[in-house]
C-alpha positions in Angstrom: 23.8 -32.6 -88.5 21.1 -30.2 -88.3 18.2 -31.3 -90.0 16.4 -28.6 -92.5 13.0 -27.2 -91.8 12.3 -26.8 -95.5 9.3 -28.4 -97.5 10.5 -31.0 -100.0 9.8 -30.2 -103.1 7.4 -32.9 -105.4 7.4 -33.5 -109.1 5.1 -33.3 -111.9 1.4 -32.5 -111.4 1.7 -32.9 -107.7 4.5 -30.5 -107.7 2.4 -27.9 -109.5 -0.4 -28.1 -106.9 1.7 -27.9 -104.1 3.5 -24.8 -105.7 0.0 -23.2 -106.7 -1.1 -23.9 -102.9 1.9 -21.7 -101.3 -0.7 -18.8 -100.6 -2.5 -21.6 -98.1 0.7 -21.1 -96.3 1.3 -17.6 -96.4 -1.7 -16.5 -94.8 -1.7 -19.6 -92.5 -2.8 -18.0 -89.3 -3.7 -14.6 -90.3 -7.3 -13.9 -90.0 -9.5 -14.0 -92.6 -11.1 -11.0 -92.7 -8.1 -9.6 -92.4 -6.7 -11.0 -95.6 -9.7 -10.4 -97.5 -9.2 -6.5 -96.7 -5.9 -6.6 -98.1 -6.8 -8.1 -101.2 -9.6 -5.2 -101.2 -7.7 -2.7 -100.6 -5.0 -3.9 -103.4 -8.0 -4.1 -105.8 -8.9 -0.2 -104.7 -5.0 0.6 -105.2 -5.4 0.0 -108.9 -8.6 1.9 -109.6 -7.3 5.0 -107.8 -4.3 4.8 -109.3 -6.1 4.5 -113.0 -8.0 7.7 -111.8 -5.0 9.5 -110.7 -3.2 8.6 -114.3 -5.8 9.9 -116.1 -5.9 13.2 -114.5 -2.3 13.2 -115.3 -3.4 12.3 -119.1 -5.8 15.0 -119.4 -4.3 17.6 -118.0 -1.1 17.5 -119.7 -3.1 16.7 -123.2 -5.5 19.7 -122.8 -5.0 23.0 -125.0 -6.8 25.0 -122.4 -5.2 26.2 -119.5 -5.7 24.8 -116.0 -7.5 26.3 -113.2 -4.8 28.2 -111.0 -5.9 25.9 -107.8 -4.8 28.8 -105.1 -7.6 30.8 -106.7 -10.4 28.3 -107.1 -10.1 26.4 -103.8 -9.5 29.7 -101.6 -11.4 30.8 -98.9 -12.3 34.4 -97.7 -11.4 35.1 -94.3 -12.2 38.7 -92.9 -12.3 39.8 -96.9 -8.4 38.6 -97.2 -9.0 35.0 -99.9 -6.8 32.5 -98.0 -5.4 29.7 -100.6 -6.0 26.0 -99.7 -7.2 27.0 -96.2 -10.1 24.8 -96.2 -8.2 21.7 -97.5 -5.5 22.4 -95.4 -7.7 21.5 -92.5 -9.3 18.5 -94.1 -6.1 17.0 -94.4 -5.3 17.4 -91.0 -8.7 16.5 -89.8 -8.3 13.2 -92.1 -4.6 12.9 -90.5 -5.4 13.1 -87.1 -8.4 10.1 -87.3 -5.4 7.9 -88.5 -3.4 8.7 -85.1 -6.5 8.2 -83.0 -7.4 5.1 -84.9 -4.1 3.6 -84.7 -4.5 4.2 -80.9 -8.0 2.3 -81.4 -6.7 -0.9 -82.4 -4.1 -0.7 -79.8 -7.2 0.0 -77.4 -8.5 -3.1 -78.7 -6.0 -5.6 -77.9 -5.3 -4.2 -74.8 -9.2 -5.6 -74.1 -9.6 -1.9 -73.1 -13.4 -2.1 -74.3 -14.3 1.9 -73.2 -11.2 3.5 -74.2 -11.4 1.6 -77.5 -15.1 2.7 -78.5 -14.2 6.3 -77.3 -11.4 6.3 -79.7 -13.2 4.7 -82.6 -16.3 7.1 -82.0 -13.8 10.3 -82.5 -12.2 8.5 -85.2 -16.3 8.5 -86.7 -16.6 12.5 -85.7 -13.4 13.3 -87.4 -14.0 11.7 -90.7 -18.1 13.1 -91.1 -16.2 16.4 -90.4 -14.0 15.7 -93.3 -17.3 14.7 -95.3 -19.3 17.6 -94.3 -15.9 20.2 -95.2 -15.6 18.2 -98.7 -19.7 18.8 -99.1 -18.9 22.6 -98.3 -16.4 22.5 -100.8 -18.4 20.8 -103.3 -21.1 23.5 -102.6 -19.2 26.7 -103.1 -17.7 24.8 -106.4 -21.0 24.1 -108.2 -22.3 27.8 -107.2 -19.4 29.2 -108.8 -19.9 27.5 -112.3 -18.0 24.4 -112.1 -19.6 21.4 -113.1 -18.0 18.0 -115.2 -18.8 19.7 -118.4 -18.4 23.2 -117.8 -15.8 25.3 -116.2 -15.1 28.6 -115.9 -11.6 29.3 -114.6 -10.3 27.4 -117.3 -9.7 23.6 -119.1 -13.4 22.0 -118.8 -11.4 18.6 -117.7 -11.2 20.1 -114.4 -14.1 19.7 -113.0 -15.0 16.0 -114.1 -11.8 14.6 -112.7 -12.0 16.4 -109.6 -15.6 15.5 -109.2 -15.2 12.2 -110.1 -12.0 11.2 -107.3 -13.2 13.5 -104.6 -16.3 11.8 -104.9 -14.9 8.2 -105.4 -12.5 9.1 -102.3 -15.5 10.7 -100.1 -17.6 7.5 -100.3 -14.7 5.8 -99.2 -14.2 7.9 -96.2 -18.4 8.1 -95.6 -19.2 4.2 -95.8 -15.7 4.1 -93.2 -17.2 6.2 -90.7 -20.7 4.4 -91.0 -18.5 1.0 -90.0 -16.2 3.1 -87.1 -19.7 3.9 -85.3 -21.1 1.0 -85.8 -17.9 -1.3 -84.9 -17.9 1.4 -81.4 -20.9 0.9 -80.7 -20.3 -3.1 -80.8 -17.3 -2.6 -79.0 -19.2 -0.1 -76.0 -21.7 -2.7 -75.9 -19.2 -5.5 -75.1 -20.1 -8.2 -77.8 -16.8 -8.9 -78.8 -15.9 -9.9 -74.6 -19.7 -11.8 -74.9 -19.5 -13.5 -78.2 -22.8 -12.0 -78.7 -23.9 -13.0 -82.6 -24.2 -10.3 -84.6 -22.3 -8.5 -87.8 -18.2 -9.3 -87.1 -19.0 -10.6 -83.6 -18.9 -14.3 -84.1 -15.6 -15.2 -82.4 -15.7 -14.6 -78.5 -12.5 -12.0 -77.5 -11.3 -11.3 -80.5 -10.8 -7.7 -81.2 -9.3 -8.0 -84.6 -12.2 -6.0 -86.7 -10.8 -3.0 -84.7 -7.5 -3.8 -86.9 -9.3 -4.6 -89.9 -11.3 -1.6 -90.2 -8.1 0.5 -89.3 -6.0 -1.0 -92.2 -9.0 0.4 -94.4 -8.8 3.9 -92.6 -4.9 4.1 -93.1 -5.5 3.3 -96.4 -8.2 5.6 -97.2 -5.8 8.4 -95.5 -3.1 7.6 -97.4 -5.0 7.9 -101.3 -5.8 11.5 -99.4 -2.5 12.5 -99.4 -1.8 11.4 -102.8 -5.1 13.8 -104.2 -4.4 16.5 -101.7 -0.5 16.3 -103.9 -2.2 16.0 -107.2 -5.3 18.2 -107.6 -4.3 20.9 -105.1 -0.4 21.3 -105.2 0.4 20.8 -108.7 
């Protein structure tokens, strides 16, 4: 008779510890730091969803009407106003730095040290574009009236939601791209081959930061695609 692999289970107070103590054994052998990002990035699940519900709140409880968002976030383009154009290319900006991060972290294992920083340094240039393009837009916002208290293409909710996410979801995306270059730069230099001490190279050969900061990239990619569907399609 086969005998079975499973833990026996203990009674009373010993039992409850043992139960309590399962997450020990979930996570035995994934990396800390790797764990930790997940439990971060659960945490920042809940407060963008929060800010996404409440723009829900106030715009359907609002008498005013809402800004028509083809008008407000056009562009002019040889005197013909294009709708969305500029956001349209933010969002694939911020799409394609999570292909060519994905392709970063497989860099990575692979111990392909150049090819990995090259990746992760584009992955850095295609996010500060996305920051520079949401500044732009920010910009032309503000000098057309827009502010959190005031707006005047319609309900004044409009501009302190969008202010407020954009600008949650931007420092997200700006203190990402300040870890990409430095994390390249690591990577270029070969401290992760060396063991050279320093910020995330402690452990000689390991290349699993790479993977760490990308689960933080994909993540702040996909909260994108959920504002790009809220503030700009609805």
């Amino acid at each position: 008779m086969a005998t079975s692999s499973k833990l026996p289970l203990k009674d009373g107070l010993e039992g409850f510890a043992f139960d309590w103590s399962s997450d020990q054994r979930a996570f035995k052998g994934v990396p800390w730091g790797k764990a930790m990002m997940w439990i971060f990035l659960l945490s920042d699940t809940f407060i963008f969803s929060c800010f996404l519900i409440s723009y829900m709140t106030a715009r359907w409880s609002t008498v005013e009407p809402w800004p028509n968002t083809s008008e407000v976030f056009s562009l002019s383009v040889a005197g013909v106003s294009v709708p969305l154009l500029l956001i349209a290319i933010m969002t694939f900006i911020l799409i394609t730095s999570s292909g060519t991060m994905a392709m970063a972290v497989r860099s990575g294992y692979q111990k392909k040290r150049k090819q990995a920083a090259a990746l992760l340094f584009l992955t850095g240039i295609l996010g500060m574009s996305f920051v520079g393009m949401q500044a732009f837009e920010w910009t032309k916002l503000i000098s057309e009236g827009i502010r959190p208290w005031e707006n005047p293409f319609g309900a004044r909710q409009f501009g302190s939601v969008f202010f407020m996410v954009t600008g949650f979801h931007g420092i997200h995306v700006s203190f990402g791209v300040i870890f990409l270059f430095l994390t390249a730069r690591k990577v270029l230099r070969g401290d992760y081959d060396t063991g050279r001490r320093g910020f995330f190279t402690w452990q000689k050969g390991r290349y699993e930061i790479i993977e760490t900061l990308g689960l933080y990239w994909h993540f702040v990619d996909l909260v994108w695609v959920f504002i790009f569907a809220f503030f700009y399609l609805w």
